[in-house]
N, C-alpha and C positions, 0 to 999 in steps of 0.2 A: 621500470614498471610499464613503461610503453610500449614494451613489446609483447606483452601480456595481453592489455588490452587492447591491442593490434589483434593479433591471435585467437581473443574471444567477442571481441566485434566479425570476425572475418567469419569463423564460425558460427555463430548466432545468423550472418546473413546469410551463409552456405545453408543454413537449415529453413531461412523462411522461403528461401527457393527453392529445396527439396518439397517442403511440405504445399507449394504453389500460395503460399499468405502474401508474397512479398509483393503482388499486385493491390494487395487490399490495406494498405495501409499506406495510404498517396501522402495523409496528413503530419506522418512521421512517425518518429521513437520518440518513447519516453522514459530515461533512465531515472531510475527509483535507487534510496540505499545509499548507504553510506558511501562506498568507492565511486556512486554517479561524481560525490561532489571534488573526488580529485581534480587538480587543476585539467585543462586539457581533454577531459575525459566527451565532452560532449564536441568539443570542435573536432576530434579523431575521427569520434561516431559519424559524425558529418561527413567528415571523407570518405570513411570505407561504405557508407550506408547510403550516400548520395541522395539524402533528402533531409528534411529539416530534423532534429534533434533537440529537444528542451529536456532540464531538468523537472521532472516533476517533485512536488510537497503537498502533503494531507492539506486539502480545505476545508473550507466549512466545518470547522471542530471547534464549538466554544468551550468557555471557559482558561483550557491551555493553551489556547491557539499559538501564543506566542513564544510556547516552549515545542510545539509540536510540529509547528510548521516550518520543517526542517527532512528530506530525502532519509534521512537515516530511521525518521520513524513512518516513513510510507507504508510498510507493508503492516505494521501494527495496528496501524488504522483504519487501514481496509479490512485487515480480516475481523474488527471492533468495529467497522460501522455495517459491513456484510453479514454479522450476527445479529447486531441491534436491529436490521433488518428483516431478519428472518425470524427473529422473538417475534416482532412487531408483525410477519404474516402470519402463526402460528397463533396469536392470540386474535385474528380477524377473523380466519377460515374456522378456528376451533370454538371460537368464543370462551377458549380457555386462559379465565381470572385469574386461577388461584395459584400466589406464587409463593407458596411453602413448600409446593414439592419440588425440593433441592437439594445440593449435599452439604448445607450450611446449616443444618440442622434446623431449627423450629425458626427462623427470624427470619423477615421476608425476604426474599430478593430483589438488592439494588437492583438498578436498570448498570447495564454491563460498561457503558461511559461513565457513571459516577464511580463503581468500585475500581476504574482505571486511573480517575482523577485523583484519589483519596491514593492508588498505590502509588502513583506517580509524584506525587506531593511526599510523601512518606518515605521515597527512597533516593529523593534530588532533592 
């Protein structure tokens, strides 16, 4: 496996210096996702990437925090707290209340963390 992510580290950083980012990120990588948490995977990144590397995990999530706070549900969490975000601007700018208009037919709409909680409980 190591030389895989050898290969896709080397690439990833062949690209932030194609794209000119790789001076804008003095503070580091942050590998997300299940494979971040192979052993090894972050002290690699440290070599080929020559600057600090952490694993990053979803914070600030209650309720499951302590099933969620785990790299493998990173990306799940961001695109659920970047929606709840953006319900939450579209209801400030619109002043738009009413939340039957939906495809759940006539019942209101949860807020997008509780119907996550409920599937997440329901299916672990």
């Amino acid at each position: 496996m190591e030389p895989r992510y050898d290969e896709l580290f080397t690439l990833i950083q062949a690209e932030l210096r194609r794209s000119g980012y790789e001076d804008l990120v003095p503070a580091g990588i942050v590998l997300t996702g299940g494979t971040a948490k192979m052993e090894g995977a972050v002290e690699l990144a440290e070599e080929i990437f020559h600057m600090p590397v952490r694993l990053g995990v979803p914070h600030s999530v209650r309720g499951l925090s302590d099933v969620v706070r785990n790299p493998i549900y990173s990306t799940g969490v961001g695109l659920l707290t970047y929606g709840l975000l953006k319900q939450s601007e579209d209801l400030i700018l619109t002043g738009n209340t009413n939340s039957s208009n939906n495809s759940y037919g006539d019942e209101p709409k949860a807020p997008v963390l509780e119907r996550f909680k409920k599937w997440v409980q329901g299916n672990f």
